[in-house]
N, C-alpha and C positions, 0 to 999 in steps of 0.2 A: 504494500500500500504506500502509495506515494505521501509525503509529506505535504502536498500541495490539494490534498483532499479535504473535504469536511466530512464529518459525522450530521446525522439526519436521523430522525426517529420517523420511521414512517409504516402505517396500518395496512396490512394487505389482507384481503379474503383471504380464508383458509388455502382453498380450494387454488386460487391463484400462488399463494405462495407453494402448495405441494408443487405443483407443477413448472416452478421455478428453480426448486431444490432437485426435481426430475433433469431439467432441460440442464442445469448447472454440474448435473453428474456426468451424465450423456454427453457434456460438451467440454466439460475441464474447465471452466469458466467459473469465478465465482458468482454469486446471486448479485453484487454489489454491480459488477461488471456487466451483467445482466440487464438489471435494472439502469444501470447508466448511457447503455445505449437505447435500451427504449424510449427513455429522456429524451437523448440525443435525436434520435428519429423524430420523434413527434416536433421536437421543436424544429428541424430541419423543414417538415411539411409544413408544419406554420407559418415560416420564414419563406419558403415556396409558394404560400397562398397567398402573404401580403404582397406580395412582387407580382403575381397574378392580378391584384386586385387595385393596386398603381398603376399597371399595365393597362387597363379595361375601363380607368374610372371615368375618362373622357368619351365613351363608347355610347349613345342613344341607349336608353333605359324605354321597357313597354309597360305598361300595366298588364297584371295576369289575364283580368278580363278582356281585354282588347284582345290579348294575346290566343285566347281562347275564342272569343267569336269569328276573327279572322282564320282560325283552325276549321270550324264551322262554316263561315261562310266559302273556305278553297276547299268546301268537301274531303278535309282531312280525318275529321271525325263526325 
């Protein structure tokens, strides 16, 4: 463990942590290592979505109902 880490108390489902302690054997990884990438991930996608959404924000917005009638009226549904 690096000296550049923290300590975190944090609750996990039973059920989620069994399957942690499973996937941590199976992979030689510990659960900490584990969990730190899944972190990592989800904030990666995060970070992925707001860039998407900078991307797009100057883009024409519909309303759902308009968006829907015109589905209607082009005989799409």
């Amino acid at each position: 463990m690096s000296t550049l880490t923290k300590r975190a108390t944090i609750y996990l489902d039973p059920i989620l942590h069994k399957a942690l302690r499973l996937q941590s054997a199976e992979t030689s990884r510990s659960v900490s290592e584990l969990i730190n990438n899944a972190v990592r991930d989800e904030l990666a996608e995060d970070a992925s979505d707001l860039l998407t959404f900078d991307a797009r924000q100057h883009e024409p917005t519909i309303e759902f109902e308009t968006f829907v009638k015109g589905l209607k009226r082009d005989g799409t549904i």
